[in-house]
N, C-alpha and C positions, 0 to 999 in steps of 0.2 A: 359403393357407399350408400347407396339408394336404400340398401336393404339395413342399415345399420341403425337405425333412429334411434335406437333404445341406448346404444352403447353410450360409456360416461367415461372408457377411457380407452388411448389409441398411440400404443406404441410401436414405434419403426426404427427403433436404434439403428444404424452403419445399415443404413437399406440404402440400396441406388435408385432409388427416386429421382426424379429431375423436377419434380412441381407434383402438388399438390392437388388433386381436380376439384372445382369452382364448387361441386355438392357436398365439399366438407361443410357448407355454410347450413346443413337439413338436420347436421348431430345437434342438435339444437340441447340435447341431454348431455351434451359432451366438457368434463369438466378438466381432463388431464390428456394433453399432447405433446409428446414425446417423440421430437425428429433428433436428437443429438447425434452427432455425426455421422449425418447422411451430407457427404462430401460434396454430392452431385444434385443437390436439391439448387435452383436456385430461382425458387421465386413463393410465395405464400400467394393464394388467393383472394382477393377484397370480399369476397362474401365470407372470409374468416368473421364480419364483423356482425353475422348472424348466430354467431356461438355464444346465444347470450349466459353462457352458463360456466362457462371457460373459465377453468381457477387457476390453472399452470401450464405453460408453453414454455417449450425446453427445446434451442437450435443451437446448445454450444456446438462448436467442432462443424458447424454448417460454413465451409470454406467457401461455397461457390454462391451462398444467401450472400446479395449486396444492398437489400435491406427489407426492411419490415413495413406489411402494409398498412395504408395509413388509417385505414380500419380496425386497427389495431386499439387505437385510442378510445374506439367504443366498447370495449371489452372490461365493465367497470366493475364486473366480481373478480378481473384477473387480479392472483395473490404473488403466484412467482413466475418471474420470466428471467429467464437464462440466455445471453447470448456471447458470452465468453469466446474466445477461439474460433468463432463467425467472420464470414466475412461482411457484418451489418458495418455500413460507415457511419451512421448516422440513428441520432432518434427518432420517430416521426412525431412532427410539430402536435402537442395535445395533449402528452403523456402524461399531466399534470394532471390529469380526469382520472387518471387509474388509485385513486384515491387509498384503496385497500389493499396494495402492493405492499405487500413482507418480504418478501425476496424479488432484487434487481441487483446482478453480478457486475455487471457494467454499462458504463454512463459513457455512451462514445458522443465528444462535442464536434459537432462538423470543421467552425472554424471558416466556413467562409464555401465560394465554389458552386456549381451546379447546382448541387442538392440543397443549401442553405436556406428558401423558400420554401421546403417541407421537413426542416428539421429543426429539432426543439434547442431550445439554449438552455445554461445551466438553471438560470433561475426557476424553471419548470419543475427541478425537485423540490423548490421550498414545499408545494402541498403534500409530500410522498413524505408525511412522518413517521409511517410508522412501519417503510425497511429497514431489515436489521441483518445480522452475521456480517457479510462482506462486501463490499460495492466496490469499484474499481474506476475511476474516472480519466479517460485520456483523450489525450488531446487539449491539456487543460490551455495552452494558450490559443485554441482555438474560440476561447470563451471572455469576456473581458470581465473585469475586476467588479463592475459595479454590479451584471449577471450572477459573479459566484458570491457575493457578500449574499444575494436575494436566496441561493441557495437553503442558506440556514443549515447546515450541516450538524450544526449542537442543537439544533429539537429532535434530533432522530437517535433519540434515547437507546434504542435495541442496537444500531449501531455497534458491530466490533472491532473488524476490520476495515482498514481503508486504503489504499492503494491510489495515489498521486502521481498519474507519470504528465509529464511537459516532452512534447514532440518539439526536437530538437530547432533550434531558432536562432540564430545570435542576435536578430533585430530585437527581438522581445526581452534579452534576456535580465536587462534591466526594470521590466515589472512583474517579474517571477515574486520577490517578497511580498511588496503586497497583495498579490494576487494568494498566495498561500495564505499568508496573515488572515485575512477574510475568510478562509474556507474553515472558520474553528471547527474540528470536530466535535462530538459530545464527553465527557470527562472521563466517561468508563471507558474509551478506546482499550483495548488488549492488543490489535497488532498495528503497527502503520509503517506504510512503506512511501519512498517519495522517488523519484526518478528522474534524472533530467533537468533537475533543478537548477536556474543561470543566480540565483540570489548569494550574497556572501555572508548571510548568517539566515540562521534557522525564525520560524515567526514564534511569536512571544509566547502561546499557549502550550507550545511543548513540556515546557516542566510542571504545564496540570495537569495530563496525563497520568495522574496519580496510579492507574492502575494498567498502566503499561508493559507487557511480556517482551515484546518483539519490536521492533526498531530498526528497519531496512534504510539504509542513503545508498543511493546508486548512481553513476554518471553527473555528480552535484562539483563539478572539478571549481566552479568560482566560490564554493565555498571557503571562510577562512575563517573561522571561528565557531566551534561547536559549545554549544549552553553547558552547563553544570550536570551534564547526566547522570552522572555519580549518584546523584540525588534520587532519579527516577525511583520508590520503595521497592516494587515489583519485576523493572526489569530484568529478564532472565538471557536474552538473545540480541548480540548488538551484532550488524553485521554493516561495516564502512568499504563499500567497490567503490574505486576511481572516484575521490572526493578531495580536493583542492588541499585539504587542511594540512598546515606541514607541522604542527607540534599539538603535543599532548602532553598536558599541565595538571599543575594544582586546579585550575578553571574548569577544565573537563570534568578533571572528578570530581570537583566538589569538595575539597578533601582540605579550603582552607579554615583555618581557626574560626571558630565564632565564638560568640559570649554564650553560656549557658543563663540565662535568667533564672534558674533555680537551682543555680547552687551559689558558693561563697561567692562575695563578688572578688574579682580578678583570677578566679581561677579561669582555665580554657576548656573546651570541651572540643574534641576533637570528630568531624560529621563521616560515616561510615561509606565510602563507596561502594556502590554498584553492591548491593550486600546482599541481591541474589541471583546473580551474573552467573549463569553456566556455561553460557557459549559466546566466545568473543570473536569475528570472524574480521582481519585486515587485508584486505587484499590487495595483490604486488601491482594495482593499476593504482593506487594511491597515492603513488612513490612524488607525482608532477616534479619529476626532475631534483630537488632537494631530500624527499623522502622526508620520514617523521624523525622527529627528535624528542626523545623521551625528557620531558624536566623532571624538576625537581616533585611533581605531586607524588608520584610514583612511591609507594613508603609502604611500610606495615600498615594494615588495615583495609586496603582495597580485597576488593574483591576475596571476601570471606568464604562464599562459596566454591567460587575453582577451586579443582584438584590440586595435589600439590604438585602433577607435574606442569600445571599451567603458570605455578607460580615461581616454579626452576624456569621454566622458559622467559618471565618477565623479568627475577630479576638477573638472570644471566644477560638479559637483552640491552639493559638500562645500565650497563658496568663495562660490556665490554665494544671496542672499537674495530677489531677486525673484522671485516663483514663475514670473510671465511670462515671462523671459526665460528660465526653466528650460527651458519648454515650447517658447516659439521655437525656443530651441537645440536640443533633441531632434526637434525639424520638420524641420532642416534636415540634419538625420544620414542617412548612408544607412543602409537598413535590411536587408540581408546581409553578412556577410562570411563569411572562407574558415573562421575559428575560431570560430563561434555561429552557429547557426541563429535565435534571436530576439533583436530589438531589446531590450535592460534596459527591461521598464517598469514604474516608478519612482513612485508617487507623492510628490509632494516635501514634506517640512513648510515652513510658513513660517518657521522661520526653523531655521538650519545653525549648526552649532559646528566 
């Protein structure tokens, strides 16, 4: 590397590296590094924090990296740092310097433990405004509530994606809400996903999401009441794995009467759900023993976009009571069409209202 001064970029994709030597810190012209899964990498150098020129460091897929040197925080022209699919456990304390950071994949919160004394909490991204595309945060109850409020998650404008997971807990699971509640993201969110969630209802800023596509709940089982998503204008992809909820309503959709202020008075205006829903995804861990029971929201007018064969399979779903012949019937469906990439599946309650 001695001979390399001039170089500005240094890639080693799926190389068997095991460390990095100490004179990467002489590329002093060095603006792009690229270790992404090199398996067997597992340690960066401290004199990384002589790369004062370093705009992007990339060690997704670095399984055997257990974390990043704390040199790292001097590196205050880095823009993107990638550490996804790493084995980094933790932030290093400081990170809040990286001031010009646009791309950060994932925010790992230590949570307590050996390393806690050099690793950052969440509050550290309140300065980091201006990452955008997609961030990932876990470990989120490794962070406490009054941490993630300092966050500030809604000034990070470029924001698209966000990815919420809670490492599993039952002590904690009683300050999951507020702990979500505080982390509002910014309005233009497009995807969000949550994981792991012990709360029984969703935090208040969901239905601003105004420009919402995507909409992941996964392992959220104390959940018991989902908001009015019907509402959401944009959503196009809802997908419910193993979430507590056991009925789906006029509530859900959204789909109850209101007044129209512009038209006659006592006429009704009846609110369009989900009005561009392609892909509905319920999965059979959903069931919590009761399974779903279809109410009465369920009616003409939902979900206008599905195909029609999404809307044989709803209202075939919501009429009939043998769970048998639910499953027949979904046997014999074909499973693409031109408006949904996946089949609805559905686990059924036994018995439908």
């Amino acid at each position: 590397m001695k001979q390399l001064t001039c170089i500005r970029s240094l890639n080693l994709p799926e190389s068997s590296i095991k460390e990095i030597p100490k004179e990467v810190g002489k590329l002093i012209h060095l603006r792009h590094l690229n270790l992404e899964w090199c398996r067997e990498l597992v340690s960066l150098p401290e004199t990384m924090c002589d790369l004062c020129n370093l705009q992007s460091l990339d060690v997704r897929g670095c399984r055997s990296l257990k974390e990043l040197p704390r040199a790292t925080v001097k590196l205050i022209k880095l823009r993107h740092l990638c550490i996804d699919e790493s084995g980094v456990a933790f932030m290093p304390k400081g990170i809040e310097r990286l001031t010009c950071l646009r791309t950060l994949d994932l925010f790992m919160v230590c949570g307590g433990g050996e390393n806690e004394s050099k690793a950052a909490n969440l509050r550290e991204l309140k300065n980091l405004d201006h990452i955008g595309g997609s961030l990932m945060i876990w470990n989120l109850r490794g962070g406490g509530i009054e941490d993630a409020a300092e966050a500030q998650l809604k000034n990070k404008k470029r924001l698209l994606h966000l990815y919420l997971w809670l490492i599993e807990d039952d002590n904690h699971n009683h300050e999951d809400y507020n702990l979500i509640e505080v982390l509002q993201p910014p309005s233009d969110l497009e995807r969000l996903s949550i994981g792991n969630y012990g709360g029984i209802g969703l935090p208040n800023w969901m239905m601003a999401l105004t420009r919402l596509q995507h909409l992941e709940l996964a392992d959220c089982w104390n959940l018991e009441v989902l908001p009015p998503l019907g509402r959401l204008p944009n959503l196009e992809l809802l997908s419910l794995d193993e979430v507590g909820v056991r009925r789906l309503d006029a509530g859900f959709l959204g789909t109850e009467e209101v007044e129209n202020a512009n038209i006659n008075e006592g006429e009704i205006a009846r609110v369009t759900a989900f009005p561009k829903l392609k892909t509905l995804r319920i999965w059979s861990g959903s069931l919590r023993g009761q399974g779903w029971k279809y109410g009465s929201g369920f009616v003409d007018g939902i979900f206008p976009v599905l195909s029609p064969v999404a809307h044989q399979i709803l209202n075939f779903v919501r009429k009939e009571v043998d769970l048998n012949n639910v499953w027949a019937a979904l046997d014999t469906l074909p499973v693409t069409h031109e408006t949904w990439d996946d089949l609805i599946k559905c686990s059924c309650a036994t018995s439908f209202e």
